[in-house]
C-alpha positions in Angstrom: 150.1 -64.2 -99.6 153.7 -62.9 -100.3 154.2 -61.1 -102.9 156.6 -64.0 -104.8 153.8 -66.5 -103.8 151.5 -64.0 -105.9 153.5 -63.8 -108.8 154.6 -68.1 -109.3 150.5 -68.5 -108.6 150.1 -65.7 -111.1 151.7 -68.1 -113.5 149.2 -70.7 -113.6 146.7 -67.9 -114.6 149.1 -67.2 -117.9 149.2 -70.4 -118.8 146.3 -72.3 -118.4 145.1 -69.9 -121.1 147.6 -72.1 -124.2 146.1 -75.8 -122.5 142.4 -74.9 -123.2 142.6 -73.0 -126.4 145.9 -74.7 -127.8 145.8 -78.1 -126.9 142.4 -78.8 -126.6 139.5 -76.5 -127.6 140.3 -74.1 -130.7 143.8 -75.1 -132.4 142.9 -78.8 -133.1 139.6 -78.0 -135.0 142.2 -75.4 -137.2 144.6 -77.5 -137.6 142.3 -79.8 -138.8 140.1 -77.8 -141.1 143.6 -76.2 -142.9 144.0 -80.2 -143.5 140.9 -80.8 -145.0 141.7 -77.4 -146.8 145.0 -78.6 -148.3 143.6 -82.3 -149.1 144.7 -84.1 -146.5 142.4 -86.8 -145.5 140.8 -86.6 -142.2 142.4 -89.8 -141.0 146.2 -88.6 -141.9 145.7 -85.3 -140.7 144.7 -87.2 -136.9 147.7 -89.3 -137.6 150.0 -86.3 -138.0 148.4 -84.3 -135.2 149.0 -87.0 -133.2 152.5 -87.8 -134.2 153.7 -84.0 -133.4 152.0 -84.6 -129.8 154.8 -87.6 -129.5 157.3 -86.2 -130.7 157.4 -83.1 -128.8 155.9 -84.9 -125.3 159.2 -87.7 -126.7 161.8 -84.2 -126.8 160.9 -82.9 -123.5 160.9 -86.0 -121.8 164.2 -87.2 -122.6 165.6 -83.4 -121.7 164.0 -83.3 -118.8 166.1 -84.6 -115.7 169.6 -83.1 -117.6 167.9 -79.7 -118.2 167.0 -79.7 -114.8 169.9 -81.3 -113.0 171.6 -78.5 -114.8 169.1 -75.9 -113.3 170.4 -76.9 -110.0 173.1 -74.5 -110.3 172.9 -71.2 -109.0 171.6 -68.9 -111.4 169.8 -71.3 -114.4 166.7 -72.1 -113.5 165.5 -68.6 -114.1 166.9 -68.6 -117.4 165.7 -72.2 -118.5 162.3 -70.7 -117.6 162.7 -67.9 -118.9 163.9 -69.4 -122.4 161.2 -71.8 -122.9 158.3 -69.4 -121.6 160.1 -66.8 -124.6 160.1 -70.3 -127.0 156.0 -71.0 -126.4 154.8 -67.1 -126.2 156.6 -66.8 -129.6 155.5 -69.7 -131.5 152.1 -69.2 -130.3 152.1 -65.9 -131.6 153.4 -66.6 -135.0 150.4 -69.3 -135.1 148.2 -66.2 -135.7 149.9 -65.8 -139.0 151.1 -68.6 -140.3 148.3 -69.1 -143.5 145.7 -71.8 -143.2 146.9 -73.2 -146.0 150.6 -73.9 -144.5 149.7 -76.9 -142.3 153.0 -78.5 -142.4 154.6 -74.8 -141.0 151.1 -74.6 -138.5 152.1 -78.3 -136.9 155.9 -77.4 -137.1 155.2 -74.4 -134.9 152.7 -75.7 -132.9 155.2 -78.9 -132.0 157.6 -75.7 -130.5 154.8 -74.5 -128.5 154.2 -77.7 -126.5 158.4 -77.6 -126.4 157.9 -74.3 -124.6 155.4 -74.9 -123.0 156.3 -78.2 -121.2 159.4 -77.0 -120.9 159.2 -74.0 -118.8 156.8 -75.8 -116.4 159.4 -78.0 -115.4 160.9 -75.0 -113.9 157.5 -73.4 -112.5 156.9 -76.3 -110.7 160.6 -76.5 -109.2 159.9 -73.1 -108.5 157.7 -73.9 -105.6 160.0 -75.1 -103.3 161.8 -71.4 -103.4 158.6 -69.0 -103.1 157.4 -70.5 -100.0 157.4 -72.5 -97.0 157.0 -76.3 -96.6 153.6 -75.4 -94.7 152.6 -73.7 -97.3 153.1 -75.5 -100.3 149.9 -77.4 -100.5 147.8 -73.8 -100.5 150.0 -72.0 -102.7 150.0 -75.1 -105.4 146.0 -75.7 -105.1 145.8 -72.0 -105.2 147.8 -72.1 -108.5 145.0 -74.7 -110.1 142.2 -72.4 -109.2 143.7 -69.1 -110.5 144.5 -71.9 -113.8 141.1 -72.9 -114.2 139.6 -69.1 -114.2 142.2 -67.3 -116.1 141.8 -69.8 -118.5 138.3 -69.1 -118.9 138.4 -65.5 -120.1 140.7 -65.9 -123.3 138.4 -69.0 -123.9 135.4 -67.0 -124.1 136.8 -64.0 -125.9 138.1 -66.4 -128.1 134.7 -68.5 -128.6 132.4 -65.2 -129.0 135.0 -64.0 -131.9 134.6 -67.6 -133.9 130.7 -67.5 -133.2 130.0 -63.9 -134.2 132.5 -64.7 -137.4 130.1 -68.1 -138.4 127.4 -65.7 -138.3 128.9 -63.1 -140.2 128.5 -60.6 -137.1 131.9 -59.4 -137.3 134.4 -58.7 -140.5 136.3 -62.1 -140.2 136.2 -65.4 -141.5 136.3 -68.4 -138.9 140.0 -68.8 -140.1 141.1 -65.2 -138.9 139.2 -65.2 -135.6 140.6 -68.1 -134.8 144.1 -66.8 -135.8 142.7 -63.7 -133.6 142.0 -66.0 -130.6 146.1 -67.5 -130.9 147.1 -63.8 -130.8 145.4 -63.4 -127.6 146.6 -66.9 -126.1 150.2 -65.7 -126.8 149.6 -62.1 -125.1 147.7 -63.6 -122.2 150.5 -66.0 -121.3 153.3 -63.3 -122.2 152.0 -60.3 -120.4 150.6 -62.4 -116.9 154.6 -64.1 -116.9 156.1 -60.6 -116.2 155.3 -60.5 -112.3 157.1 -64.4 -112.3 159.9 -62.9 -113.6 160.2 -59.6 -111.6 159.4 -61.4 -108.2 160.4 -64.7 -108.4 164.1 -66.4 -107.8 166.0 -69.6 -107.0 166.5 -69.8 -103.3 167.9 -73.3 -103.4 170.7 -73.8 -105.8 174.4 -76.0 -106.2 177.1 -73.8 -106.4 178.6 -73.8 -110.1 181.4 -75.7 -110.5 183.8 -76.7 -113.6 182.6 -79.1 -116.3 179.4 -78.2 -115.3 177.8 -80.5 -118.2 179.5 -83.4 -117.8 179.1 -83.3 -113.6 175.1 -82.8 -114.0 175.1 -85.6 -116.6 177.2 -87.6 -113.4 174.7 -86.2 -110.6 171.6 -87.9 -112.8 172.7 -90.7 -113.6 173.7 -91.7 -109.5 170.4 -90.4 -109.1 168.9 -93.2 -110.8 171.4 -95.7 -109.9 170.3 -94.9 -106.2 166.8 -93.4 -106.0 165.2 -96.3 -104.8 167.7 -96.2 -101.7 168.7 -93.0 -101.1 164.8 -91.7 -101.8 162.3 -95.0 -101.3 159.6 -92.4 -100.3 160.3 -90.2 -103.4 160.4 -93.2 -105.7 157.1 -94.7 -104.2 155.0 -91.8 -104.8 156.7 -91.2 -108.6 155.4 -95.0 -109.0 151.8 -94.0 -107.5 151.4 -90.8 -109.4 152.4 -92.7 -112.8 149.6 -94.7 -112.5 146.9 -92.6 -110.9 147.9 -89.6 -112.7 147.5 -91.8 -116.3 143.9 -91.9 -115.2 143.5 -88.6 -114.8 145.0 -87.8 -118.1 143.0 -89.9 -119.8 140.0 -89.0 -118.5 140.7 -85.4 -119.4 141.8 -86.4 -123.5 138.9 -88.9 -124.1 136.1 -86.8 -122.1 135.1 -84.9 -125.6 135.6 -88.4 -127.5 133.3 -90.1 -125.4 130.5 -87.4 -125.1 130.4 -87.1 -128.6 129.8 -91.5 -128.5 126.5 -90.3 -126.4 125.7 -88.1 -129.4 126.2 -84.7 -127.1 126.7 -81.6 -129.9 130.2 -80.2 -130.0 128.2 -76.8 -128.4 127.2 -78.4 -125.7 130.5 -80.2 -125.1 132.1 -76.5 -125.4 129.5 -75.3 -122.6 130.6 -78.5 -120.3 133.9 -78.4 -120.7 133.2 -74.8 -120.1 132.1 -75.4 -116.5 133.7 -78.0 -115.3 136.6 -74.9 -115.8 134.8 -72.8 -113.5 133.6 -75.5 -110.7 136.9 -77.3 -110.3 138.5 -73.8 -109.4 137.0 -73.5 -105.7 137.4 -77.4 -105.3 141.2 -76.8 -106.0 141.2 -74.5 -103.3 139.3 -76.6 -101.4 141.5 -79.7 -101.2 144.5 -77.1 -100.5 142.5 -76.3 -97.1 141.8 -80.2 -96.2 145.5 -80.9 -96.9 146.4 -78.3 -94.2 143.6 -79.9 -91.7 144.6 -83.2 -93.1 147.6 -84.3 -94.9 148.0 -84.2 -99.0 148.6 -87.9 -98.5 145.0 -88.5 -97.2 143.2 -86.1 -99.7 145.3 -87.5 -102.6 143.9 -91.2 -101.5 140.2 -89.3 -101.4 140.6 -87.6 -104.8 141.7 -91.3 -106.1 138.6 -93.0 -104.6 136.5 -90.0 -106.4 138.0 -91.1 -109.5 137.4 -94.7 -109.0 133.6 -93.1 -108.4 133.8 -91.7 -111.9 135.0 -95.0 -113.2 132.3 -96.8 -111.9 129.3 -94.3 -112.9 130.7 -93.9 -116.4 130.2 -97.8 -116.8 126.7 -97.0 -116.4 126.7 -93.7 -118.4 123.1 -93.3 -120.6 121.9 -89.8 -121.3 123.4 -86.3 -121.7 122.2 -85.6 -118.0 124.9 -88.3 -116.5 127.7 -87.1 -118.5 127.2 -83.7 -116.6 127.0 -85.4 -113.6 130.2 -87.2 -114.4 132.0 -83.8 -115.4 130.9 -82.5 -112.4 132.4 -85.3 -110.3 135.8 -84.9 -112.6 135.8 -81.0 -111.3 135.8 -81.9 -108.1 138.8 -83.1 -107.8 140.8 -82.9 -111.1 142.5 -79.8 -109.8 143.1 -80.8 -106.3 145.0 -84.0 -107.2 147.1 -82.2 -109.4 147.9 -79.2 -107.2 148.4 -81.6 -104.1 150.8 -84.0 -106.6 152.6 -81.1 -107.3 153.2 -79.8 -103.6 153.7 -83.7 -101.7 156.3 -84.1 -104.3 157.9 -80.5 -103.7 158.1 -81.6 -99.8 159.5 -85.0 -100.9 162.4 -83.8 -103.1 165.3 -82.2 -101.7 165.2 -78.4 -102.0 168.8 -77.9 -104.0 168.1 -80.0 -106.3 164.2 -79.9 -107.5 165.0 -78.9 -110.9 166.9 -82.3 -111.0 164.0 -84.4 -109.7 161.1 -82.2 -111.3 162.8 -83.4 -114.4 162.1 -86.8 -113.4 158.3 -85.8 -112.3 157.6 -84.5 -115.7 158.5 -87.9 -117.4 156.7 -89.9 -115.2 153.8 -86.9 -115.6 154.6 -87.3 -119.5 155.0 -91.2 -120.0 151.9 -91.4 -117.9 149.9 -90.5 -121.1 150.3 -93.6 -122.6 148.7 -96.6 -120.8 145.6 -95.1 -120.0 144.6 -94.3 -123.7 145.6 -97.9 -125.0 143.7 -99.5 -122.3 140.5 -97.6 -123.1 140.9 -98.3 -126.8 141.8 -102.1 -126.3 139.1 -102.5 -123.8 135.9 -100.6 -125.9 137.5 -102.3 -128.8 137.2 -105.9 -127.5 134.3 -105.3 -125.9 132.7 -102.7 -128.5 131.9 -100.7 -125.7 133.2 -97.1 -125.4 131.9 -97.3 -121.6 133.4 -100.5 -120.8 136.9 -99.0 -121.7 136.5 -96.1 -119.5 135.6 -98.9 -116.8 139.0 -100.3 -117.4 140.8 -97.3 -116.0 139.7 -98.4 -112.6 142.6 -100.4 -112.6 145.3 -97.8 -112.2 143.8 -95.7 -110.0 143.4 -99.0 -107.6 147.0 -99.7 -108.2 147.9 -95.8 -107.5 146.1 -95.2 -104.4 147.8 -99.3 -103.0 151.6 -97.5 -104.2 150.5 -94.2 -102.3 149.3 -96.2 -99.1 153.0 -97.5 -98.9 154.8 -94.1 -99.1 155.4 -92.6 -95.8 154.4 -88.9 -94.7 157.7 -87.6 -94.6 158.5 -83.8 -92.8 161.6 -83.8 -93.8 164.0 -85.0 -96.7 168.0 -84.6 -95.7 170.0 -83.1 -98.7 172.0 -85.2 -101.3 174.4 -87.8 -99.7 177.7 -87.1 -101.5 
């Protein structure tokens, strides 16, 4: 691999580290115990957890296509990364000192680390289509997932050994201050793993500046929309398959540990799944980067879809401990290769000077995408009191995903922005 390939793959390996112990393993259960700790009941401390997950996912949505339309110009899209990488390493870091106690300060801050976060993947993702080659882009992106799920793993068991030896008094720290210990670590694994993206890495494809450069990106976006479904049909197809399929995948992912614990599986052993499923879906990732090349991503995004209408099905029937891991399992298999094959057919699709401009669009559609799924789930276990019957129910948009993706065309070759 080149050595700016390295470095934007290299990225996925920093960051992966905030989604597992941020956003879903070790921050949650914090945030949740400084609740309890200041009297908040457990039901308002979920409802404010989840409204700071809305509101920022709400913030970065609605700044995404003018952020990156503006990236588009020579020169920005270095800095825009650059700024809300800074934005989440921060704020992450300053969750290892905020007291317990604050929990109004711990969700402010944590609402700027999804900010960053989210943010500065619009622009890693955009990045793409400047460190390599069109041939390319489906091993570099799957190879991106892999490096994701196995960097990820190491914070995650540093960070899980400190809380375990602290419950059992092995080490001199309370289960408050390892966890505060393990945020630390997040922040400096993300920071110091960023540094070879920022030495090596730089926009390729750019619009050359121009004045009222505000006001003209605010104009570029908005003809954008007013003719993407002309100027773009194959671009617009796919964003309409990947809203829906992608919502399944999402979902999947946020109800997993919800669902295990409705088959009574211990919050340990939900740990030690989620856990693996890390570590198998790695080579899988890599896996459907090498079918792509033999193949097309087209074809192995239509496979990963029919694996997930697989994992539909079995969940439906879902009984013992033993056929949740063999439905994590099936979820590794191909959780990282539709996303890293997503990310590189819609690199190819979108015109290379202005991917900022339409990753902003993927990003709401990758965003908004984590709303339907959920409700459906709840309505459908709710109606039918039946926590497998709703996961049943998400069948339905990865039939109508992989239909949407039949239809769009395997384009070489997308000319650049008619003027």
């Amino acid at each position: 691999m080149l050595k700016q390939e390295k470095s934007w793959v290299l990225y996925d390996w920093a960051n992966s580290a905030y989604s597992l112990l941020i956003t879903t393993a070790v921050f949650p259960l914090y945030f949740k115990a400084a609740a309890a700790e200041a009297a908040i009941p457990g039901n308002a401390s979920t409802a404010y957890w989840g409204y700071a997950n809305s509101l920022a996912t709400l913030f970065i949505s609605l700044c995404a296509p003018i952020l990156g339309t503006i990236a588009d110009y020579r020169g920005f899209k270095k800095k825009f990364f650059t700024f809300f990488v800074a934005i989440g390493v921060i704020f992450t870091l300053l969750l290892s000192i905020v007291p317990s106690d604050q929990w109004i300060l711990l969700l402010f801050f944590y609402v700027l680390t999804i900010i960053g976060f989210a943010g500065a993947n619009i622009f890693y993702d955009a990045f793409l289509v400047d460190v390599t080659t069109k041939e390319r882009m489906n091993q570099v992106s799957s190879r991106g997932f892999a490096m994701g799920y196995v960097g990820s793993t190491i914070p995650f068991i540093l960070s899980i050994a400190l809380i375990l030896l602290s419950q059992k008094k092995a080490i001199p720290l309370t289960v408050a201050a390892a966890s505060q210990v393990s945020f630390a670590i997040t922040a400096v694994w993300w920071g110091f793993f960023t540094v070879p993206m920022f030495k090596n890495v730089q926009q390729l494809y750019f619009i050359d500046r121009e004045a009222n450069l505000i006001a003209n990106s605010f104009k570029r976006m908005l003809r954008t929309l007013k003719h993407i479904k002309d100027e773009y049909r194959s671009l617009f197809l796919f964003l309409l398959a990947y809203f829906f399929y992608i919502d399944g995948v999402n979902t999947i992912i946020t109800m997993s540990t919800a669902y295990g614990s409705d088959l009574g599986i211990s919050s340990t052993s939900l740990l030690i799944i989620l856990f693996v499923t890390q570590i198998v879906a790695a080579p899988f990732s890599l896996l459907y980067g090498r079918l792509a090349e033999k193949w097309n991503e087209k074809s192995m995004l239509l496979i990963g879809i029919a694996v997930y209408i697989i994992i539909c099905t079995y969940a439906y029937f879902l009984k013992t401990a033993l056929d949740f891991w063999i439905l994590a399992m099936l979820v590794a298999s191909s959780q990282g290769g539709i996303q890293a094959l997503s990310r590189s057919y819609f690199a190819k699709l979108a015109p290379k000077e202005s991917a900022n401009e339409f990753f902003g669009f993927y990003n709401i559609f990758y965003k908004f995408a984590a709303i339907l799924g959920p409700f459906l789930v709840g309505l459908t276990a709710q109606i039918s009191n039946k926590t497998n019957t709703g996961v049943f129910s998400l069948i339905f948009l990865f039939i109508i995903g992989g239909i949407l993706l039949w239809k769009v065309p395997i384009v070489k070759k997308i000319s650049a922005r008619k003027e």
